[in-house]
C-alpha positions, 0 to 999 in steps of 0.5 A: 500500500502507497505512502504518499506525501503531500505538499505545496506546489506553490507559496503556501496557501494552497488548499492542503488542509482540505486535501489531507482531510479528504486523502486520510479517509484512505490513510492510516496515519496523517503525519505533519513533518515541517514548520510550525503554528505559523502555517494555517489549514482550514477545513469545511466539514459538513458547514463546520470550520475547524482551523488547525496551526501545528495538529496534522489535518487527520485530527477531525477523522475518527479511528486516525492517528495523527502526528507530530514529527522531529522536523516541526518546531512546535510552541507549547502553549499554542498546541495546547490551547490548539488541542483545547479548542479542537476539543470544545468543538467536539474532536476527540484529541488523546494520545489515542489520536494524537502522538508528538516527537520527543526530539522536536524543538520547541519555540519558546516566548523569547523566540517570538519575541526576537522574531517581533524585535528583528522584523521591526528593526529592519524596517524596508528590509522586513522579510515579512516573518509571522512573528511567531518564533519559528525562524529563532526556534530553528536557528537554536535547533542548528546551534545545538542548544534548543529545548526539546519536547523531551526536556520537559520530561526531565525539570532536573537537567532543564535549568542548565539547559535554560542556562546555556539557550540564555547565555546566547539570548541574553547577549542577542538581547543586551545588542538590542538594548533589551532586558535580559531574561530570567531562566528561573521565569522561563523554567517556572512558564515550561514546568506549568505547560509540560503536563499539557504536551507530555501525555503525547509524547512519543518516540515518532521513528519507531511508531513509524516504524511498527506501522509501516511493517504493519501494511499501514498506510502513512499521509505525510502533511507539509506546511507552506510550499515548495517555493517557501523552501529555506533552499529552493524557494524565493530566498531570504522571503522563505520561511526556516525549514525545507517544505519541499517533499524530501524532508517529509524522510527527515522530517519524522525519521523514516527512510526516502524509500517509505515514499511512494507518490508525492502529491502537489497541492496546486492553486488554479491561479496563483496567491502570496503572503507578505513580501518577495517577486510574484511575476504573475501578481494583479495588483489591480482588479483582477488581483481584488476580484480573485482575492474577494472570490477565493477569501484569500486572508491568511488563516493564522495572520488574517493577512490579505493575500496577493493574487495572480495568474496560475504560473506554470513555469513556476509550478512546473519548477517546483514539481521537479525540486519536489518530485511531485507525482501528480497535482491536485488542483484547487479552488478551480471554482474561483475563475467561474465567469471569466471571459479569458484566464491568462497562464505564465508559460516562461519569463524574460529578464533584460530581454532574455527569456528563460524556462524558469525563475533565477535563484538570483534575487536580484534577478527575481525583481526584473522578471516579467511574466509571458503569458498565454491566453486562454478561453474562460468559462460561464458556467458554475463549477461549485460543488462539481464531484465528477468530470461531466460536471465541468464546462468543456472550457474549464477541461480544456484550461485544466488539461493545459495546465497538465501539458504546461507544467508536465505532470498531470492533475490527480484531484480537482477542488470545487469548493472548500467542502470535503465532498466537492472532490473529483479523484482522477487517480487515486495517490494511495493505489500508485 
């Protein structure tokens, strides 16, 4: 039985909440592998909105175990009031559903602090962070002196290691003209959070490991997408982790070879958050028009989203950093009415055409998108669940799309309902 990997093909923002839900009526297991509460995923289930930061999207499935891998940066508290919430609405969260990785990091209250304290000093240089801690919390993980969920299991030895993260902040802080922190302050707020969080820890491998000689099949849930990716994404306005498919291995610790289908979640126009190039962005009324249409307001930060034509250059990139599969193809219901839909097929720069965005990021700002144009669609495609519920204007966009960025579309997205789902091929029968 396939274990397929799901990511975004684009900035984030895609759908993937939705897909996950809908893909893990079919997995055993739905596990998040990168990134922290600074990604968002809403679902729509049955006219009931349910917003989910850091718990894998499988949560609101009965019967399914979700998890929390190594690879995710993870704030206590946040998780805890996530889990809360979750329960209020009726979900049954317990260590039944839901296991974390002893060896994540967590983000603590001084890395969201920094993070504010950053952002707000490099004025026009702003890179556009969440705020939430995530990039400070990884940079503590690399210099191997972060506080993982592990620690919390053992009060005795963590006033060291407080000693030792303090030393590193402390100094970061005095540069800033900031009051230094008290690790006694820090050691009382994490001994209150602990019992909150240690009920699900676990030792995520090995979990992995039983199940997947069991003939279990495993949903492994990014956060972001591909063109965020700290390596291969639109560098420095990226976010702290690697969101392309090969961290989902890294990301829970199991081995490349426990991926069988990588699937991209891909808008059927194309959106960002905050600042960095975005050739195909409309920043004029077809901007608005997609951004009223499609709610584009971020689920964690309620920040408008900038709008755009679909890129297939871009996508068509980012399908061979990821190795991508196969897309699922979302929010195709926002383009109903529109006369024509223009698709950036390649880009020039000082005259020259090129197949692909430059890492350069100077280069980035002189890119001017080619597009094609192509016939729209008047009918509604809303709630449509099967092929012959789609204009013949609306295959023929969507075929295109296929033959442009080389890979063909799995799923199509209607709506943001669960059911509003046409499967053209199954991920987990690859």
């Amino acid at each position: 039985m396939a274990n397929v990997v799901v990511v975004g093909s684009q900035w984030g923002d895609e759908g993937k909440g939705k897909i996950v839900d809908w893909l893990s009526e079919r997995a055993d297991i739905v596990v998040r592998f990168q990134g922290g509460h600074n990604a968002g995923h809403t679902l729509v289930i049955d006219g009931k909105v349910y917003k989910l930061s850091l718990l894998p999207s499988g949560i609101v499935r009965p019967g399914k175990l979700s998890v929390i891998g190594n690879g995710v940066v993870i704030d206590p508290w946040a998780l805890a009031d996530e889990i809360e919430r979750l329960q209020s609405q009726g979900v049954a969260v317990s260590r039944d559903t839901l296991r974390i990785a002893e060896n994540a990091t967590l983000i603590l209250p001084l890395h969201r602090e920094l993070d504010g304290l950053r952002e707000a000093a490099a004025g026009a240089g702003r890179i556009g962070t969440t705020k939430r801690g995530i990039g400070p919390a990884y940079e503590d993980k690399v210099g191997r002196r972060a506080i993982r969920v592990m620690d919390l299991q053992s009060l005795d030895s963590l006033k060291a290691k407080l000693d030792r993260i303090l030393t590193h902040h402390n100094a970061i802080r005095r540069g800033l003209g900031e009051p230094e922190l008290s690790s006694e302050d820090l050691y009382a707020e994490l001994a209150d959070v602990a019992p909150r969080i240690l009920p699900y820890m676990d030792t995520v491998w090995s979990l992995l490991d039983r199940h997947r000689r069991q003939g279990k099949r495993i949903l492994f849930e990014g956060a972001q997408g591909a063109l965020l990716d700290i390596d291969h994404g639109t560098y420095p306005f990226v976010t702290s982790s690697n969101t392309v498919a090969a961290q989902a291995a890294t990301g829970c610790g199991v081995g490349p070879q426990a991926i069988d289908y990588v699937l991209g979640i891909t808008k059927a126009y194309t959106t960002r958050v905050g600042h960095g190039p975005f050739p195909t962005e409309q920043d004029n009324e077809i901007g608005r028009l997609l951004g009223e249409r499609g709610k584009e307001f971020g689920t964690v930060t309620g920040r408008p989203r900038r709008c755009g034509w679909f890129d297939a250059c871009l996508v068509r990139q980012t399908l061979k950093v990821s190795g991508i599969d196969g897309i699922a193809l979302t929010k195709l219901d926002v383009l109903d009415g529109m006369e024509t839909l223009d698709v950036c097929v390649g880009y020039r720069i000082d005259g020259v055409e090129m197949d692909h965005l430059p890492a350069s990021q100077g280069a980035q700002t002189r890119v001017e998108a080619v597009y094609e144009t192509l016939e729209g669609w008047s009918e509604s495609t809303d709630g449509a669940r099967s092929w012959a519920d789609l204009p013949a204007s609306c295959i023929k966009y969507v075929r295109r799309l296929e033959e442009l960025i080389e890979a063909p579309v799995a799923l199509l997205s209607t709506s943001p309902e669960r059911d509003d789902t046409i499967l053209v091929h199954d991920p987990f029968e690859d």
